[in-house]
C-alpha positions as CSV (number, residue, x, y, z in Angstrom):
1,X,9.9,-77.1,-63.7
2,X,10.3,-74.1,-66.0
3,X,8.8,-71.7,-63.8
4,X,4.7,-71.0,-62.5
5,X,2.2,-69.5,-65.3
6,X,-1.1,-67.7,-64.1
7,X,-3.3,-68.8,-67.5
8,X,-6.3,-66.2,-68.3
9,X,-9.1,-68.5,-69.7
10,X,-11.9,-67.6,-71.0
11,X,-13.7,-71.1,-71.4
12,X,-12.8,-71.1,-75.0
13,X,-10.4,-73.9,-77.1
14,X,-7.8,-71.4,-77.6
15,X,-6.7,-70.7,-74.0
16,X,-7.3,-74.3,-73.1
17,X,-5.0,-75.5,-75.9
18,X,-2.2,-72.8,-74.6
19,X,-2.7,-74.8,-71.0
20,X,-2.0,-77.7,-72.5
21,X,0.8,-76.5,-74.0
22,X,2.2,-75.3,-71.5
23,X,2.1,-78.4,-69.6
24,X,4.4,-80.2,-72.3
25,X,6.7,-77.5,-72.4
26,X,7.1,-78.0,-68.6
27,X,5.4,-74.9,-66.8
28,X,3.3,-75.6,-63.8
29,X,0.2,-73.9,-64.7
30,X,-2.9,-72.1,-62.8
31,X,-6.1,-71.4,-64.6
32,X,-8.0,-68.0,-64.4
33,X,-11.1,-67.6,-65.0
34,X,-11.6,-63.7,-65.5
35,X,-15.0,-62.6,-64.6
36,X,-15.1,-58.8,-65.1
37,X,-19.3,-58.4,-66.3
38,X,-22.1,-59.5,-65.0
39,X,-24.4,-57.6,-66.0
40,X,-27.9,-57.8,-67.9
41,X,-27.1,-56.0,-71.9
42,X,-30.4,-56.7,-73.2
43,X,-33.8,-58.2,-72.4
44,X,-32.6,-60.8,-74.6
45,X,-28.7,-61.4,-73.9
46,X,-27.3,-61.9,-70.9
47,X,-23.6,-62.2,-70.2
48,X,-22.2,-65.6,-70.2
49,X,-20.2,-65.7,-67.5
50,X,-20.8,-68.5,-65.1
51,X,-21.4,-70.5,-68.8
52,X,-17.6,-69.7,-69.4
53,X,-16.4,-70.5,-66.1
54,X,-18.3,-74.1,-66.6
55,X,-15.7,-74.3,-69.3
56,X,-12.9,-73.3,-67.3
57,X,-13.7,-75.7,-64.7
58,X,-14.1,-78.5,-67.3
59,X,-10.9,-77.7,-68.8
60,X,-8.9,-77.2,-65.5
61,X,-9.9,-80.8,-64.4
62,X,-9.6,-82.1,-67.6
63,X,-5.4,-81.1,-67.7
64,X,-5.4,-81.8,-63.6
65,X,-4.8,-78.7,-62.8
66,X,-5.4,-75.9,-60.0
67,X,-8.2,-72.9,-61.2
68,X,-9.7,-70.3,-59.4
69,X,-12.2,-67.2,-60.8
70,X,-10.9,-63.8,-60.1
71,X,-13.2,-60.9,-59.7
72,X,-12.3,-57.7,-61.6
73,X,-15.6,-56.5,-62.5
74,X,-14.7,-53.2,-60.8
75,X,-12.1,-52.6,-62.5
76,X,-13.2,-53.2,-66.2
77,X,-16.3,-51.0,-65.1
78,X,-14.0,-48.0,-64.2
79,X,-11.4,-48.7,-66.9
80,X,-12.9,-50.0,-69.9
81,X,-16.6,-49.8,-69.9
82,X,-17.0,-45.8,-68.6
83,X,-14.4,-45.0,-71.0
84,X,-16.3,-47.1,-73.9
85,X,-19.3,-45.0,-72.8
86,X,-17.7,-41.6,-72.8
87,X,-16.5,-42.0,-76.5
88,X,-19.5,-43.2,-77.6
89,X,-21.4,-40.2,-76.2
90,X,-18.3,-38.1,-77.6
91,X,-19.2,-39.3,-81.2
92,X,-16.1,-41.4,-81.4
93,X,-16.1,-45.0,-81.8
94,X,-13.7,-46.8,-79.1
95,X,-12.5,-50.4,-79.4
96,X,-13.2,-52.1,-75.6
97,X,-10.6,-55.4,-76.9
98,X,-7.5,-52.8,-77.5
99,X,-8.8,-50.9,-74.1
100,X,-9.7,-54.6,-72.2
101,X,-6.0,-55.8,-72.4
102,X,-4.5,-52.4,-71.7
103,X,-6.1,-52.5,-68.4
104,X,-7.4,-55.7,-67.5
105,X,-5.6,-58.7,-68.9
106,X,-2.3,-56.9,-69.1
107,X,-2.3,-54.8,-66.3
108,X,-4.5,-55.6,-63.2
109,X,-4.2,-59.6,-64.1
110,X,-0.7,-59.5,-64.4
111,X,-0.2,-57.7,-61.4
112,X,-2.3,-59.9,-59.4
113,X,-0.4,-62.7,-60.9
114,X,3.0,-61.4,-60.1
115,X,1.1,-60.7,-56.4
116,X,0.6,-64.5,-56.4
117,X,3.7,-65.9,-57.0
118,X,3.1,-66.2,-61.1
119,X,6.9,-65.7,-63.0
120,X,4.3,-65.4,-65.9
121,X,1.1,-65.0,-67.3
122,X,0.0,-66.1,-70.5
123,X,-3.2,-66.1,-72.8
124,X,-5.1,-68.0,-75.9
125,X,-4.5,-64.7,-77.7
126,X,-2.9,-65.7,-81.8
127,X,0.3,-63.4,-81.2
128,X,4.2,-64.5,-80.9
129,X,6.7,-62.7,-78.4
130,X,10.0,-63.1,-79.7
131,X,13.1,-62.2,-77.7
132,X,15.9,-60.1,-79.7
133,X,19.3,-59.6,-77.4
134,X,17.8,-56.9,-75.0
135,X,14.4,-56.7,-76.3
136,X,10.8,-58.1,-76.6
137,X,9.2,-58.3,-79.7
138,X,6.0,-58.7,-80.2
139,X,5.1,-60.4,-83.3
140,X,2.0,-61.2,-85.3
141,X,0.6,-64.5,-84.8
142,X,1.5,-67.1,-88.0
143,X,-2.4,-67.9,-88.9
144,X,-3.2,-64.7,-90.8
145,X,-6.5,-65.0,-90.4
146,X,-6.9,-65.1,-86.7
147,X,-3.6,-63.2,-85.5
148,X,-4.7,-60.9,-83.0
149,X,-1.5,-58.5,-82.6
150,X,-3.5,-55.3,-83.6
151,X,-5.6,-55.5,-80.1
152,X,-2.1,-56.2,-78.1
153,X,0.2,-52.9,-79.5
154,X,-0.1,-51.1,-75.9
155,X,2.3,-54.0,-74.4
156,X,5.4,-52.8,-72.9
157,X,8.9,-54.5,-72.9
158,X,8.2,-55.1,-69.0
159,X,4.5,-56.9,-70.1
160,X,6.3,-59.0,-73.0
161,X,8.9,-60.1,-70.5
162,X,6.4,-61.6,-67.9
163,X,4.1,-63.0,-70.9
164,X,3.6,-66.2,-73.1
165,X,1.5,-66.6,-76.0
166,X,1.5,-70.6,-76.9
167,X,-0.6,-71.1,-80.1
168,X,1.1,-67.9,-81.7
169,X,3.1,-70.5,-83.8
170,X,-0.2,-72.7,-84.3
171,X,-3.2,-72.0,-87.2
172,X,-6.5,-72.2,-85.9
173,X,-7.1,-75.5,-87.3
174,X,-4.2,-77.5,-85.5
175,X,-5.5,-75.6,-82.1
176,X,-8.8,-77.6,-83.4
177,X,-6.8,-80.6,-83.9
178,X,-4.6,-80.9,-80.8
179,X,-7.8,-80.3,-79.0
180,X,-9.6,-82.8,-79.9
181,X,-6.2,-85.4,-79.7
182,X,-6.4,-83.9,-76.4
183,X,-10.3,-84.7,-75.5
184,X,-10.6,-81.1,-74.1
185,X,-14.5,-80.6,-73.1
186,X,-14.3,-77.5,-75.3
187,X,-12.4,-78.7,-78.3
188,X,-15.5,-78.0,-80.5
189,X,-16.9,-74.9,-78.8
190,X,-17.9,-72.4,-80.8
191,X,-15.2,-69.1,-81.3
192,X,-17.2,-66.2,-78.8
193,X,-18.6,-62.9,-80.7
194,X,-19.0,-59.5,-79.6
195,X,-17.2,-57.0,-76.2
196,X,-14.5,-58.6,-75.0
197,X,-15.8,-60.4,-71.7
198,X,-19.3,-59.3,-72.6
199,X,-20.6,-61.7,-75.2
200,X,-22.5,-61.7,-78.1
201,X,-25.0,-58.7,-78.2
202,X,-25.0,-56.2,-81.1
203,X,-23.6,-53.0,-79.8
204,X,-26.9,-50.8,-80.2
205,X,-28.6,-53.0,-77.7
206,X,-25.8,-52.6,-75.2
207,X,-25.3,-49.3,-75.5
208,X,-28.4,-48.1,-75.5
209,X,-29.5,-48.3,-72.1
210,X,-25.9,-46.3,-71.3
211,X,-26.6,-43.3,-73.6
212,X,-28.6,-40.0,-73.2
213,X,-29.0,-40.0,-77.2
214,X,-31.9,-38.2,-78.9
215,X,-33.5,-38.3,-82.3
216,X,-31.4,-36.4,-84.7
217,X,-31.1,-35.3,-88.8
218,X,-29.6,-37.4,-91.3
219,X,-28.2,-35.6,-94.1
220,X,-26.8,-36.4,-97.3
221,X,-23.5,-34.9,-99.0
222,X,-24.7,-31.6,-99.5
223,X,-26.2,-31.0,-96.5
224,X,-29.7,-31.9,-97.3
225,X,-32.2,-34.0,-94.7
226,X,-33.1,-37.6,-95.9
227,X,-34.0,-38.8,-92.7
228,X,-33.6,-39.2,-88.7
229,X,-31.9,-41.2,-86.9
230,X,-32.3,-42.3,-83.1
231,X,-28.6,-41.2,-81.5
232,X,-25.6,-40.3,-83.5
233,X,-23.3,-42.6,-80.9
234,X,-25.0,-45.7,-82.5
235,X,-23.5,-45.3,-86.0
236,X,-20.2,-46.0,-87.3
237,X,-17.8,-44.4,-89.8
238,X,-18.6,-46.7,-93.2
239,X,-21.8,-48.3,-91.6
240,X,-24.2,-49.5,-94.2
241,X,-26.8,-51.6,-92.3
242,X,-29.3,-50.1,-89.8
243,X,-29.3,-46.1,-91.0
244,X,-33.2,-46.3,-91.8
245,X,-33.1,-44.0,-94.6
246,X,-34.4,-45.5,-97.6
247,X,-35.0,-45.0,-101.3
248,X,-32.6,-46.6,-104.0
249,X,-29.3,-47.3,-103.4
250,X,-27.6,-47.6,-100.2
251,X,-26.4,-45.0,-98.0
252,X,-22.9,-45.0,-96.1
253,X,-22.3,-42.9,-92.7
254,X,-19.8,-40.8,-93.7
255,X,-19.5,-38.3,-90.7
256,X,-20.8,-37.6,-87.7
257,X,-21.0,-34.5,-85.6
258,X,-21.9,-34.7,-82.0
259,X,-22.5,-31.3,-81.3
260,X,-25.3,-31.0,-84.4
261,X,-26.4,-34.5,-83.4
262,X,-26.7,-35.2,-86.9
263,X,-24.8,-38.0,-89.3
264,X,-24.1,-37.3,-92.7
265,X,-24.6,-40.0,-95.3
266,X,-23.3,-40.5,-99.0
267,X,-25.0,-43.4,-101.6
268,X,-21.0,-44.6,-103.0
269,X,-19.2,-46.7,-101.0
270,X,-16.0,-45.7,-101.8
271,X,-17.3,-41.6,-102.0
272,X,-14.8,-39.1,-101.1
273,X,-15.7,-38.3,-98.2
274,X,-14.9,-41.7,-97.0
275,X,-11.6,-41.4,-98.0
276,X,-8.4,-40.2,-96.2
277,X,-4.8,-40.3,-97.2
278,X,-3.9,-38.5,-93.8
279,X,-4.9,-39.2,-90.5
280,X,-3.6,-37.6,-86.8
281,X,-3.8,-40.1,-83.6
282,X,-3.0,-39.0,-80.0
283,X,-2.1,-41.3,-77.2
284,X,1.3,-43.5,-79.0
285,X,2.4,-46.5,-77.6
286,X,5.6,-48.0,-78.8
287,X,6.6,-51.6,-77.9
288,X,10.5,-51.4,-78.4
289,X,12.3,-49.3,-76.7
290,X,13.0,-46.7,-78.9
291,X,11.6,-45.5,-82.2
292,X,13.0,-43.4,-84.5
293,X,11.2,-40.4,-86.6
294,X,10.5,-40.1,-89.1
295,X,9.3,-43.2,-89.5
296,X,8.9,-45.7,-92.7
297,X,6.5,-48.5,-92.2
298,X,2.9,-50.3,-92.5
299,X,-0.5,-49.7,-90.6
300,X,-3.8,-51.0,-90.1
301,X,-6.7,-48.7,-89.4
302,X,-8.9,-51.5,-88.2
303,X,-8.7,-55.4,-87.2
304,X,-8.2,-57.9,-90.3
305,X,-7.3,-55.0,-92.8
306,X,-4.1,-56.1,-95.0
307,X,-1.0,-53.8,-94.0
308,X,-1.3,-50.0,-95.7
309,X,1.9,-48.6,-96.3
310,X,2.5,-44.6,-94.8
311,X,4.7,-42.4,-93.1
312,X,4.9,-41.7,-89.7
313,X,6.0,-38.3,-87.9
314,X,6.0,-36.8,-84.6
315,X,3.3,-33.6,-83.9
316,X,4.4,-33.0,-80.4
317,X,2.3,-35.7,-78.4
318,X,0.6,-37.0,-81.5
319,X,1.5,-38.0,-84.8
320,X,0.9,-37.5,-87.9
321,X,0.5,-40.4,-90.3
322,X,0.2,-40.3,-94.4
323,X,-0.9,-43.2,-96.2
324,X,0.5,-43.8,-99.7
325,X,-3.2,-44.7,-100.8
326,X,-6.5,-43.2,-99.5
327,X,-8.2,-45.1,-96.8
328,X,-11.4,-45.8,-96.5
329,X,-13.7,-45.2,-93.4
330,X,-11.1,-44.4,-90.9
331,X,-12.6,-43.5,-87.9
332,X,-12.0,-41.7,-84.4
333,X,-12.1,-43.7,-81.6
334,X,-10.6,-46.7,-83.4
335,X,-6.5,-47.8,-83.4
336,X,-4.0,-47.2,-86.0
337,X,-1.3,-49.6,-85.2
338,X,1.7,-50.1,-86.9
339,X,4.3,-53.1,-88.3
340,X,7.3,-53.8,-89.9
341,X,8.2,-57.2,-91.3
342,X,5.8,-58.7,-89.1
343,X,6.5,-57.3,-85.9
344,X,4.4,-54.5,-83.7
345,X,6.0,-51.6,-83.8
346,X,3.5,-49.6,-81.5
347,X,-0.1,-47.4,-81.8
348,X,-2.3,-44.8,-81.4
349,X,-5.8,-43.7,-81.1
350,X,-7.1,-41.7,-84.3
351,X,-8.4,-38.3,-83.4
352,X,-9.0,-37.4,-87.0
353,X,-9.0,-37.7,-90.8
354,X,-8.5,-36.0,-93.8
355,X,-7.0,-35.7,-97.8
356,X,-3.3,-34.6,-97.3
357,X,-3.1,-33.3,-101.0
């Protein structure tokens, strides 16, 4: 036996086909089912949890082996969803996935894990943890489409040490495949949507019970009213869809200002005001052990955007990072994370944006 494996499953194909996995390589492994919300988002979602831990169940038989659910609704209250709130309320826009397995999946599960008698954990997440001499590196996953390192930069070398990610070497398709070779339950369960551990609910509906927002001013580029909008925290940096002002062509959020309670809007989709070439982000997380500046590499801004070349320096606690083409829509709140050759090199949270030149 290569050594015990706590598995974090969320009741989808991807963690179930990384159980499996596991299996043939030889680990003895424990399913997990994560419950960490519980709660009503809407009047017409509700979360899916005891749906998902169906799933797990299904699965955990399925493969013959031992699951149980463990109950860290606290803690993603307290960690993750108060801090989601407070951005939004601050005007910034936070990403709950990056925050979710900074505290929950890679933190309090692993520790629990460890607790238990786990020498790892491991996930359904599309990344690759390669060892280098010394040193962990964490990788993206092979299947472009779905890797899913961007959401994982915060891991530390002692994190990558204790985890495994089995379908980083996989596309989604042969996860498809081996699942259904396997008759898993869930082999053709739909991918899930929305907040990590939530569910599918479009963020205005969740937030909106959570937020003391009132109706504000919409103004255009030069500072003119063309419309109101119901709380600045329910727009987005780049949003198109849902701003309510009408009349020709669309408009684009291009700024917000929490203190004004207004948003300002422009009718181009690439105007200049959505465009940066510089951007400052507090809050760095590197995964290796030490990084040099200043520093050469590649970024993303947001999930799924292709690599952006820039420079990276050091601005006391933050940094400073200056992209070799403008970028559109980058906004507060979110992660700029950053890569070379394929591999993580670490992240931050953007504070703010703005032309360099």
């Amino acid at each position: 036996m290569k050594g015990r494996v706590f598995l974090g499953m969320s009741g989808g194909v991807d963690s179930a086909v990384a159980g499996a996995i596991l299996l043939q390589q030889g680990y003895e492994v424990h399913g997990v089912f994560i419950k960490a919300w519980e709660k009503t988002v809407s009047t017409q979602a509700v979360c899916p949890w005891e749906e998902d831990q169906r799933e797990v169940e299904r699965v955990c038989k399925h493969l013959d082996i031992p699951w149980e659910t463990w109950n860290l609704t606290r803690e993603y209250s307290t960690r993750v969803f108060d801090y989601m709130i407070r951005e939004f309320q601050n005007g910034r826009t936070p990403n709950p996935d990056i925050m979710c397995n900074r505290e929950i999946k890679f933190n309090e599960f692993l520790k629990r894990a460890m607790a238990a008698g786990a020498d790892f954990i491991s996930t359904g997440h599309y990344a690759r943890c390669v060892s280098e001499g010394h040193e962990y590196m964490l990788c993206k996953g092979v299947d472009t489409e779905k890797d899913q390192s961007y959401f994982l930069y915060t891991l530390s070398q002692e994190q990558l040490a204790k985890t495994l990610f089995p379908i980083g070497e996989m596309t989604k398709n042969a996860v498809r495949m081996l699942a259904r070779k396997l008759r898993l339950p869930n082999a053709d369960r739909k991918d899930s949507q929305g907040i990590c551990f939530i569910g599918n609910v479009k963020m205005k509906d969740f937030l909106q019970p959570y937020l003391n927002q009132r109706v504000g001013q919409v103004l255009d580029n030069h500072g003119r009213s063309v419309g109101t909008h119901a709380g600045q925290a329910f727009f987005t940096i780049g949003q198109r869809h849902g701003i309510g002002v009408g009349g020709g062509a669309p408009y684009y959020v291009v700024a917000k200002n929490s203190e004004t309670n207004t948003i300002t809007v422009a009718r181009e989709n690439h105007d200049t005001l959505l465009l940066s070439s510089f951007l400052t982000a507090q809050e760095p997380s590197w995964v290796g052990k030490s990084t040099t500046f200043p520093l050469a590499c590649t970024a993303k801004i947001r999930y799924r955007q292709p690599d952006q070349d820039c420079f990276v320096t050091e601005a006391g606690m933050n940094l400073n990072v200056s992209f070799t083409q403008p970028q559109r829509a980058v906004t507060p709140g979110q992660s700029v994370v950053f890569y070379q050759q394929g591999k993580v090199l670490g992240g931050a949270i953007i504070s703010n944006a703005h032309d360099n030149k």
